[in-house]
Every structure is written in structure tokens, then in C-alpha cells.
N, C-alpha and C positions, 0 to 999 in steps of 0.2 A: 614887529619890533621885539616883542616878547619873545618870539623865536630865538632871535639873534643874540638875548641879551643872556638866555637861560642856558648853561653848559656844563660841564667838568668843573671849569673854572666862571661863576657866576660876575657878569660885569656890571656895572648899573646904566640905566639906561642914557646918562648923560654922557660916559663914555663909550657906548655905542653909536651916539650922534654925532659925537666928535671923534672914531673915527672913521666913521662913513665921510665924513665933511675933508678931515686933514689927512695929510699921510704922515705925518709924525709925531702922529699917537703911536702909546706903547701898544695898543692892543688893533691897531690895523692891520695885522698879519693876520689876529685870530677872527677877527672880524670880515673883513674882504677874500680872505683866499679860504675860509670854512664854512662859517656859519652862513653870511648873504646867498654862497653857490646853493647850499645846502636847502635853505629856504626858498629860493628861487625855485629848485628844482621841486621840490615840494608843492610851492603855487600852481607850476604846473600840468604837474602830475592827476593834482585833484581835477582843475580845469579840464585836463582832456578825460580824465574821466565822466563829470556831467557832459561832456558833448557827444561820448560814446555813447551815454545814457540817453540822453536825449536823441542821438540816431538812432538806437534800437527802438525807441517808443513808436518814430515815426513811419521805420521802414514796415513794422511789426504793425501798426497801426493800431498798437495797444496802447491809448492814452491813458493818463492818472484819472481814476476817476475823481471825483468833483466829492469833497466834502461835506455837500448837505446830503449827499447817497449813500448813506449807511444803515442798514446794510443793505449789503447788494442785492440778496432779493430775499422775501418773505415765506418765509417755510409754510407747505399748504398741509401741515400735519395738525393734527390736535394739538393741545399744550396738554393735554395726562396723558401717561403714558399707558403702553398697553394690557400692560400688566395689572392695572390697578381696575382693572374691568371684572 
């Protein structure tokens, strides 16, 4: 909704719902034929990027690792360094 209602020309959100709802709102030209396309396409844009994402994890077989594994592995060095020998 915020999408739609934020522009050039800022409309409030009450006359976004009304004219989504009527066609004889003053701002259903800017509403319907601009900003809704615009958002839509937006929606879907992100959407098929998570499922692109989501295919490479799968095909790659690289999953997200898990949040309690950090980090990923444990350095088998000393903690002082070598210098200081």
C-alpha cells in the first residue's frame, strides 16, 4: 500500500483505497494504470528472485547453514601470534 501511495505526487492512503475500489476517483488513472503495475511487478520480481535462490541452493546442493554453527570451523592455530616468541 505504501508503495502505491508514495509518488511525484504523494496521495493518502484513503484515496488509494478508494481508487482501487471506484473508477471515479480523481486519482484512478494514477493509481491503476502506474503505481499498482509498477508494484506488482516489483512483487514479482523479488519473488522469482528467492526461487532462483532457492534453485541454486538446491541444484548446488549448497544449503544455508544453520545458525547455531558459527563459526564454521575452528582455527587449529595458537591464539599468539608468531612473532611474539
Amino acid at each position: 500500500m505504501l508503495s502505491i501511495a508514495v509518488g511525484a505526487k504523494p496521495i493518502p492512503p484513503s484515496d488509494v483505497w478508494h481508487a482501487l475500489t471506484e473508477r471515479d476517483a480523481a486519482e484512478h488513472t494514477v493509481v491503476r494504470q502506474l503505481r499498482l503495475p509498477r508494484t506488482l511487478l516489483g512483487l514479482l520480481a523479488g519473488a522469482a528472485l528467492g526461487v532462483a535462490g532457492a534453485a541454486m541452493q538446491a541444484l548446488t546442493r549448497n544449503p544455508l547453514r544453520p545458525a547455531w554453527r558459527w563459526p564454521a570451523r575452528r582455527s587449529t592455530r595458537p591464539s599468539t601470534p608468531t612473532s611474539a616468541r
